[in-house]
LUMFIZA-655462 format. One record per residue (C-alpha): x negated, y negated, z negated; residue in one letter. Coordinates in steps of 0.25 Angstrom, whole numbers, padded with zeros to 4 digits, always signed. Last residue first. Layout:
<recs>
XYZa ...
</recs>
This chain:
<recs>
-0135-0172-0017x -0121-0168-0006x -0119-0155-0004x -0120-0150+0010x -0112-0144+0020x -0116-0142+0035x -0105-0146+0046x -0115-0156+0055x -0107-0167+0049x -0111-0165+0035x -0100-0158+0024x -0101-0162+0012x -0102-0155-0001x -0104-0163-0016x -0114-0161-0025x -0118-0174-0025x -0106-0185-0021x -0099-0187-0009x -0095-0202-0004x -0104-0199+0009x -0098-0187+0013x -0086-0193+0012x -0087-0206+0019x -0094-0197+0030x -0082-0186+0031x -0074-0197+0032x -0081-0203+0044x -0081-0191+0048x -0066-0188+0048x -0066-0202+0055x -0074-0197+0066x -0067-0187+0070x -0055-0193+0070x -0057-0202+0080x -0049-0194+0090x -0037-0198+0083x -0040-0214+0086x -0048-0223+0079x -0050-0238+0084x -0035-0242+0078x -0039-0237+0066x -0026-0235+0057x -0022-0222+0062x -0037-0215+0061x -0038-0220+0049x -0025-0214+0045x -0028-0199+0053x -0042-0201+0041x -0032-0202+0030x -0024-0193+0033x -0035-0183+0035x -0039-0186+0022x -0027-0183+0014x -0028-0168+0022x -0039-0166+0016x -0034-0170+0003x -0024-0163+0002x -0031-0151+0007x -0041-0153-0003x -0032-0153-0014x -0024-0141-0008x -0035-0131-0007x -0039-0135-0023x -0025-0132-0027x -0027-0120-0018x -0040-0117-0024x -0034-0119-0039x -0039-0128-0047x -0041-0129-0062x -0054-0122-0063x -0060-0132-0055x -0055-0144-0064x -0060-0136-0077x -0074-0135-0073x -0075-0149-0068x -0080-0155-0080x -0090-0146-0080x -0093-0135-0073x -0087-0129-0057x -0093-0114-0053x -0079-0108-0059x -0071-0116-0052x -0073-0111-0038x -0069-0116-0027x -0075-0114-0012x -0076-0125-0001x -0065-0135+0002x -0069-0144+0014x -0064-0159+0012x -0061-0169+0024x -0070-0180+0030x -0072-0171+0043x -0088-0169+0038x -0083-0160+0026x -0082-0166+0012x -0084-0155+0001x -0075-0146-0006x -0075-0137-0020x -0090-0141-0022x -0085-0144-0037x -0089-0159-0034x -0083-0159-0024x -0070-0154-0028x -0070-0162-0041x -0071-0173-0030x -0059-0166-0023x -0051-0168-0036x -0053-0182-0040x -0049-0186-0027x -0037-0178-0026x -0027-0190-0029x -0036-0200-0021x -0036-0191-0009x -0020-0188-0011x -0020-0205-0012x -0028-0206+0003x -0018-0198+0008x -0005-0205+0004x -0011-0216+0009x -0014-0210+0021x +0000-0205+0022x +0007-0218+0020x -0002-0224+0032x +0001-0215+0040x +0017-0215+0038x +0015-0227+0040x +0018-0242+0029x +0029-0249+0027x +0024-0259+0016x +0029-0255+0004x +0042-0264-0003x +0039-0272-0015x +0046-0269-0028x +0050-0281-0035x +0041-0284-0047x +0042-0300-0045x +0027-0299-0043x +0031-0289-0031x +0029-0274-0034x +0025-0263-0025x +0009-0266-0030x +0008-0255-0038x -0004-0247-0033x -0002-0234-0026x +0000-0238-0013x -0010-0250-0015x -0022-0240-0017x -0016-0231-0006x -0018-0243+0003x -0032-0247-0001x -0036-0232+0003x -0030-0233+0016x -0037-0247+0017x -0052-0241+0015x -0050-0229+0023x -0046-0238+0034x -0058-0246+0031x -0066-0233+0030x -0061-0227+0042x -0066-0241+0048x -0079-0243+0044x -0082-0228+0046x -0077-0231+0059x -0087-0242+0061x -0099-0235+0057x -0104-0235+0041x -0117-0238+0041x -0125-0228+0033x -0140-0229+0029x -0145-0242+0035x -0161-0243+0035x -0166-0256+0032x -0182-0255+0035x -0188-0265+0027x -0204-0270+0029x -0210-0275+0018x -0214-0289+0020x -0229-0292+0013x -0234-0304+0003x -0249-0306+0003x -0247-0317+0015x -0236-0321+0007x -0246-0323-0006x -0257-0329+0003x -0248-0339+0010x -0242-0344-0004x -0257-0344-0009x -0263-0350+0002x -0252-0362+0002x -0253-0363-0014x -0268-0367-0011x -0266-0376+0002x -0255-0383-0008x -0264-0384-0020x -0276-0389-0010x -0268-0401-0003x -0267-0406-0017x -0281-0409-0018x 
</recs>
């Protein structure tokens, strides 16, 4: 008799996996970043670690004696240097965006289109009335040309890359930026057409 409880569990175990099924799952990966993107945005990554520690306030020992910089390039000083003008006008080129004012072209660098303060609303009614086209003109010029800085530095600190590479790294910028943009925005696709991103 206790042969028959464990015969009857048997079949019921065997019948609710029989009854069971395995869906099938297809993993499909989206974006993988290659090994160049892995290292522009490593280098990117300690660029922007560095201007951090530029501009924190670690020059003092604990006895509150003034410690001396580490030497550092002229390259690398410039970098930094570019990444904080890009910090400094972040706030700016978004409001730009958002305005329609520039978009992100495929070279990883901004591409002004028209102003006009009078089509913006809202909150940023009264920070397109304020500037001027060439103050507008020399914010993305700036900032342009920060970039570019940036992108000769990771070149520089890649022993893998050379000039000729560059290139590639403006579209690997070009990527990254695209792919941070928000709705409304315009970027430009690698075939050259511009859309506004949904």
């Amino acid at each position: 008799m206790k042969r028959r409880p464990v015969a009857v569990a048997l079949a019921m175990v065997l019948s609710m996996l029989n009854a069971c099924t395995l869906a099938k799952v297809d993993v499909e990966v989206v974006s993988e970043r290659t090994s160049l993107e892995n290292q522009v945005l490593g280098t990117y990554n300690a660029l922007d670690t560095d201007m951090l520690l530029v501009a924190s306030v670690r020059g003092v020992d604990p006895e509150g004696n003034l410690r001396k910089a580490p030497p550092r390039s002229r390259e690398h000083k410039d970098a930094v240097a570019a990444m904080q003008i890009q910090a400094f006008h972040a706030d700016d080129i978004q409001a730009f965006k958002t305005l329609g004012w520039v978009g992100e072209n495929n070279q990883g660098l901004l591409t002004p289109f028209q102003v006009d303060p009078s089509l913006a609303d809202g909150e940023l009614k009264a920070f397109a009335e304020r500037f001027s086209q060439p103050e507008f003109e020399a914010i993305v010029t700036q900032v342009n040309e920060a970039r570019q800085v940036v992108m000769r530095r990771v070149i520089d600190m890649n022993d893998t890359l050379t000039e000729a590479n560059m290139p590639e790294v403006r579209r690997v910028f070009a990527r990254l930026n695209a792919e941070s943009a928000l709705p409304g925005e315009k970027v430009e696709q690698e075939d050259g057409a511009w859309m506004t991103i949904e």
